[in-house]
Each structure stands twice: as structure tokens, then as C-alpha cells.
N, CA, C and O of each residue as an XYZ file, in Angstrom:
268
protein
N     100.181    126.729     81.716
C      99.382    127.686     82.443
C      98.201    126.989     83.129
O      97.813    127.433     84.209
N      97.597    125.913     82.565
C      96.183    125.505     82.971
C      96.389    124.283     83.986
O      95.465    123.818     84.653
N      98.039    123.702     84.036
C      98.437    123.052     85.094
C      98.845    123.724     86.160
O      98.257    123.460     87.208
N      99.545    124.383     86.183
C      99.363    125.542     87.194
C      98.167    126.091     87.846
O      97.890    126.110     89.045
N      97.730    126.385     87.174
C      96.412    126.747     87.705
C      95.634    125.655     88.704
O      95.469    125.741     89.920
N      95.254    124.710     87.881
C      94.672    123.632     88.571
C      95.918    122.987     89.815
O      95.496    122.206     90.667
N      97.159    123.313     89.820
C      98.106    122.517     91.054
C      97.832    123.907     92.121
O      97.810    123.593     93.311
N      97.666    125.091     91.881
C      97.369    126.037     92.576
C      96.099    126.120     93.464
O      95.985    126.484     94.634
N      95.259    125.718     92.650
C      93.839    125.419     92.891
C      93.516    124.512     93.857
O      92.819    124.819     94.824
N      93.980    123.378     93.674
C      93.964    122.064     94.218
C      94.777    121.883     96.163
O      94.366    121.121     97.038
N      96.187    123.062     96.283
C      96.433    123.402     96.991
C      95.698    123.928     97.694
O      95.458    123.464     98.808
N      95.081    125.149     97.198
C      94.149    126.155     98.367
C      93.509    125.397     99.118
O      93.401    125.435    100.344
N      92.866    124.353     98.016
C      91.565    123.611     98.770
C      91.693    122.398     99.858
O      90.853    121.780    100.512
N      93.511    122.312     99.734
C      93.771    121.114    100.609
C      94.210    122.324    102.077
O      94.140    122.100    103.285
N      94.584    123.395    101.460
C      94.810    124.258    102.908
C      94.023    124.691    103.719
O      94.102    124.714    104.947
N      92.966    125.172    102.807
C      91.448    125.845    103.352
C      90.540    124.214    103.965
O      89.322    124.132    104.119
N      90.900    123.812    104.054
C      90.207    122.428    103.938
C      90.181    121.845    105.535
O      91.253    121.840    106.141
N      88.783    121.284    106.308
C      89.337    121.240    107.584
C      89.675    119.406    108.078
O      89.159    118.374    107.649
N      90.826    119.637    109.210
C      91.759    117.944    109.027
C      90.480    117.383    109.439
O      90.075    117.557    110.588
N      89.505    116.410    108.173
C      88.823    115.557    108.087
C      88.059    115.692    109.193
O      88.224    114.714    109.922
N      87.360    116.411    109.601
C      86.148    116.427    110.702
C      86.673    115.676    111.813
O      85.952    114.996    112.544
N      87.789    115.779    111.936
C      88.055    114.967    113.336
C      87.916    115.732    114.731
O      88.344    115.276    115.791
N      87.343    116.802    114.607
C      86.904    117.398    115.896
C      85.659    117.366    116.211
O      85.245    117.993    117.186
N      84.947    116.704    115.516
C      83.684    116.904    115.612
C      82.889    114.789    115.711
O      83.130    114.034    114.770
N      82.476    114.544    116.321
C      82.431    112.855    116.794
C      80.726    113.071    116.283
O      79.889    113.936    116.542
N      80.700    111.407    115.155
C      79.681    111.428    114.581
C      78.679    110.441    115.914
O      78.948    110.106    117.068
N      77.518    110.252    115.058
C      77.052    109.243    116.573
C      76.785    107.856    116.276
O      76.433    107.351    115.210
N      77.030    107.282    117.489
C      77.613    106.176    117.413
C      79.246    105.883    117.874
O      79.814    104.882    118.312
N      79.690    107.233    117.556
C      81.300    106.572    117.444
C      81.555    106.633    118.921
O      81.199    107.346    119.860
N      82.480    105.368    118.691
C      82.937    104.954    119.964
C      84.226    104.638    119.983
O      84.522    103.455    119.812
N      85.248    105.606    120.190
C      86.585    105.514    120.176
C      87.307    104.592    120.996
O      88.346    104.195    120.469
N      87.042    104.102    122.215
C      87.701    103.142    123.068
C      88.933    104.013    123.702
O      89.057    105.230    123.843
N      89.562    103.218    123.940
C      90.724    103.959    125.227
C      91.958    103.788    124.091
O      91.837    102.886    123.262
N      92.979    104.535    124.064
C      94.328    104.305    123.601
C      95.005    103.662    123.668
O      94.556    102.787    124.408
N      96.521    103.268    123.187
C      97.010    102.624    122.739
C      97.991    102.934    123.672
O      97.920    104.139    123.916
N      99.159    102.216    124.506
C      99.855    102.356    125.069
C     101.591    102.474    123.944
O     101.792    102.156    122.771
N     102.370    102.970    124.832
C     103.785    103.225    123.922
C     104.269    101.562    123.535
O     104.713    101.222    122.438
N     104.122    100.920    124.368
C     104.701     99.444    124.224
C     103.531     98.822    123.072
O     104.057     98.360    122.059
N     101.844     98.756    123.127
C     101.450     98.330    122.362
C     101.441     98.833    120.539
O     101.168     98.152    119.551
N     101.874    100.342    120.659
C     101.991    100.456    119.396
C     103.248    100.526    118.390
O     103.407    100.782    117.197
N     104.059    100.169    119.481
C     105.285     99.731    119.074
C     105.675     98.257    118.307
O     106.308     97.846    117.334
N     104.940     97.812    119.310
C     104.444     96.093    118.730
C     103.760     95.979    117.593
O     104.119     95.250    116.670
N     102.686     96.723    117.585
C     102.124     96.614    116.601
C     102.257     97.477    114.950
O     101.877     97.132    113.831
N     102.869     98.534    115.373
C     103.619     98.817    113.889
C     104.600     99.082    113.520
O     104.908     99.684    112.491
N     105.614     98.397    114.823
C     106.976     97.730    114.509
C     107.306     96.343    114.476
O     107.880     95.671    113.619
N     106.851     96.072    115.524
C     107.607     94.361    115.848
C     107.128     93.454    114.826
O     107.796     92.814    114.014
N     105.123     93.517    115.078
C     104.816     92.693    113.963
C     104.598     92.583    112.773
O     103.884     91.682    112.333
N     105.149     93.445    112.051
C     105.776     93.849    110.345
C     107.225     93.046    110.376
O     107.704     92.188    109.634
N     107.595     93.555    111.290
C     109.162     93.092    111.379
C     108.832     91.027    111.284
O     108.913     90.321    110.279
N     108.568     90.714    112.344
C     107.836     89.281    112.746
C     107.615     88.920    110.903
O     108.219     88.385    109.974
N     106.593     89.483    111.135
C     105.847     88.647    109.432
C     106.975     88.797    108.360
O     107.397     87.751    107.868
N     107.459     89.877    107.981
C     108.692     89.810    107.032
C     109.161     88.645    107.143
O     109.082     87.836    106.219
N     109.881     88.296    108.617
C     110.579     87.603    108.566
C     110.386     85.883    108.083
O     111.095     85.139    107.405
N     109.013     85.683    108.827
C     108.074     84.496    108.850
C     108.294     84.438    107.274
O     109.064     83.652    106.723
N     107.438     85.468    106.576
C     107.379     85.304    105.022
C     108.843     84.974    104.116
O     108.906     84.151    103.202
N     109.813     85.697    104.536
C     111.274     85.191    104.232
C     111.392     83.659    104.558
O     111.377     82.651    103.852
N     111.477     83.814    105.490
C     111.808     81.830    106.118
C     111.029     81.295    105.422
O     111.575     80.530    104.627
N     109.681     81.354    105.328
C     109.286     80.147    104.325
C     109.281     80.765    103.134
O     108.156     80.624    102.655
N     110.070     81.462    102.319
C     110.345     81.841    100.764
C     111.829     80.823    100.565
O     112.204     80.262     99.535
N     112.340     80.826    101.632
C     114.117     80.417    101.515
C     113.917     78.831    101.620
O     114.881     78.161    101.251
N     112.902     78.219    102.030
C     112.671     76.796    102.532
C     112.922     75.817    101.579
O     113.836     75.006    101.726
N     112.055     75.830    100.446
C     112.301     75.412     99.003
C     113.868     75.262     98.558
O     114.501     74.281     98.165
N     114.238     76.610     98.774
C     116.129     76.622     97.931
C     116.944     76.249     98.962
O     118.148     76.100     98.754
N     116.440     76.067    100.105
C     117.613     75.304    101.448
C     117.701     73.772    100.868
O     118.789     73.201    100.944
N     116.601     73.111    100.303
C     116.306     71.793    100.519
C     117.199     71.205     99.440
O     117.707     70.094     99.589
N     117.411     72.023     98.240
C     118.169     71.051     97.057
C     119.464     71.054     97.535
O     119.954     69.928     97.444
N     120.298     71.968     98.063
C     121.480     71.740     98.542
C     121.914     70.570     99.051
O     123.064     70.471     99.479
């Protein structure tokens, strides 16, 4: 009952709740210009992908060599 309660509770307050003041710009902030489709593609696809791979290749380097 008292988990319930509190998972009930905890809901309202994430519903009633507003998305993180992001409508409202503190001062100082300085957002800059956006991100184009090609640059954020690159950047939170390609170069995850890139480094995996980098990090693989030199994990495999060691066990290529005794062969």
C-alpha cells in the first residue's frame, strides 16, 4: 500500500511538473545557432561508431601479434 502510494505520488509530480524551465532563458544564456542534420548525425552517430571502432582495433592488437 505505502509503495503504491509513494509510485502514485511520485508520478503526479513528474506530470504536474513543468519540462525543466526550458521556456523560460536564464541570463547570461547564450544558446548559439543549431546544429545542422549532417552535423548531428556525425556527431551522435558516426563518432561513437569511429571510437568503438578505434577502441576495438587497439583491444585486438595485442592477440593479432602472438599468432
Amino acid at each position: 500500500m505505502r509503495a503504491g502510494a509513494v509510485t502514485a505520488a511520485a508520478t503526479l509530480m513528474m506530470v504536474m511538473s513543468s519540462p525543466a524551465m526550458a521556456l523560460t532563458r536564464d541570463d547570461g544564456d547564450d544558446p548559439g545557432t543549431g546544429l545542422s542534420v549532417g552535423a548531428t548525425l556525425g556527431l551522435f552517430v558516426a563518432l561513437p561508431i569511429v571510437a568503438f571502432a578505434v577502441i576495438a582495433g587497439l583491444c585486438m592488437i595485442p592477440g593479432s601479434k602472438k599468432k
